[in-house]
matplotlib code that plots the C-alpha trace (Angstrom):
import matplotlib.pyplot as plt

x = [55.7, 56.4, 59.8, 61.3, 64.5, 66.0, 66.9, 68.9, 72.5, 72.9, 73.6, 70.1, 67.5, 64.4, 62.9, 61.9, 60.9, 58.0, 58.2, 55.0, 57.8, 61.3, 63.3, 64.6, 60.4, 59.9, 63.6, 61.6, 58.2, 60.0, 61.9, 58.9, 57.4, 60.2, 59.9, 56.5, 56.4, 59.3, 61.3, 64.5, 67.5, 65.7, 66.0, 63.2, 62.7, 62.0, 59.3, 57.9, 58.3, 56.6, 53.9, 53.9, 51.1, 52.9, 52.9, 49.6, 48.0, 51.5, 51.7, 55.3, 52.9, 53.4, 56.1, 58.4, 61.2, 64.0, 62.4, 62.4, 66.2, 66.9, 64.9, 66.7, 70.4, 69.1, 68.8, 71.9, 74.1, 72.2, 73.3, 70.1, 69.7, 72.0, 71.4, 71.8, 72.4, 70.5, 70.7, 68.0, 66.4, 63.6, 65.9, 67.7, 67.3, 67.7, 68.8, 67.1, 69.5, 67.9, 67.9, 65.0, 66.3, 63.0, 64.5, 60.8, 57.9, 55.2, 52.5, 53.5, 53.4]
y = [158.7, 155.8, 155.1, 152.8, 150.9, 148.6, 144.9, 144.3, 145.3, 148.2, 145.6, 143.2, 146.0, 143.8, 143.8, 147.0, 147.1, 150.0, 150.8, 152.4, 152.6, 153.4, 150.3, 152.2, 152.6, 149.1, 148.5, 150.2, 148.4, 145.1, 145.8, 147.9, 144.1, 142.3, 144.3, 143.9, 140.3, 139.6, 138.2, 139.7, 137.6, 135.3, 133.6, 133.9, 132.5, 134.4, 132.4, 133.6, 137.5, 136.7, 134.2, 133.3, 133.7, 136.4, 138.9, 138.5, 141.9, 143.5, 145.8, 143.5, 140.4, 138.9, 141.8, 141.4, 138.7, 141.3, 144.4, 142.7, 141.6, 145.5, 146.1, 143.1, 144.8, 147.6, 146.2, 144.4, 147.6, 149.3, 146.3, 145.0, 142.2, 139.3, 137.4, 133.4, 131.3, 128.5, 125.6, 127.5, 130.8, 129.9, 128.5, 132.2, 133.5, 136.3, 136.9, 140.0, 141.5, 142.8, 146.3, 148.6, 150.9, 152.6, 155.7, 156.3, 157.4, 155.3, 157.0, 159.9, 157.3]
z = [131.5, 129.1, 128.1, 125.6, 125.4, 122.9, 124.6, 122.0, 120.6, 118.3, 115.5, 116.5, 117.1, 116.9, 120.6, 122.3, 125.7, 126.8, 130.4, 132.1, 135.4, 135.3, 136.4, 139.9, 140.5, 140.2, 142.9, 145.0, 144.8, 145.3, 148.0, 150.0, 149.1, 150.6, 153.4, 154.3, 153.8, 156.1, 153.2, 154.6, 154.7, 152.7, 149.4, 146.0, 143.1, 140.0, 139.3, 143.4, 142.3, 139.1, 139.7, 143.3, 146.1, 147.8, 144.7, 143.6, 143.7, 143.3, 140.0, 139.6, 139.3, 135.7, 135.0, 132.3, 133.1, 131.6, 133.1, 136.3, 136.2, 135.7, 139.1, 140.7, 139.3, 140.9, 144.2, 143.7, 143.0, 146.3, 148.5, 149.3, 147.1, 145.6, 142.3, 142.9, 139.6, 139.0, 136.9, 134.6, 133.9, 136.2, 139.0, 139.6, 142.9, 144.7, 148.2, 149.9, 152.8, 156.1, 155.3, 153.3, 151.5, 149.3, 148.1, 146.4, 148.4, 146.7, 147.6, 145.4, 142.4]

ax = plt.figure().add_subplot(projection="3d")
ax.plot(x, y, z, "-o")
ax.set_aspect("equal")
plt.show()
């Protein structure tokens, strides 16, 4: 099911973004990721979850910087990930804690 969402304020409605995935489908895509590549307890870039070796192949490859920071909140509010400011947009990082907790079974996507 596509869904749409405006990434703007009420007042500045100018940028729409279409999801193919819910945000909590794409949570739980990263963090079955982070789980099979070991990244537990560590730290990644943005720029790694986007465009990094690891993730190639991964449907989150090349994702959406925005959509991806809604996944990444999700995390956050679940207690699996942290958000690490930067000095830029493209130095935030995330810290992945060592637990997995995929609340989606993926092969039923």
């Amino acid at each position: 099911m596509v869904k749409q969402e405006w990434d703007s304020p009420l007042s500045n409605r100018n940028v729409a973004l279409i999801y193919w995935r819910k945000p909590e489908e794409w949570a739980s895509l990263i963090d079955k990721w982070v789980f099979d590549c070991g990244l537990n307890n560590s730290i990644v870039t943005i720029y790694e979850i986007l465009h990094g070796e690891s993730s190639e192949g991964m449907e989150f490859h090349d994702l959406n910087q925005t959509i991806l920071l809604k996944a990444l909140d999700i995390l956050v509010k679940r207690g699996a990930a942290q958000l690490l400011q930067g000095s830029s947009a493209d130095d935030l990082g995330v810290k992945f804690f060592g637990i997995n907790v995929v609340t989606i079974h993926l092969h039923h996507l």
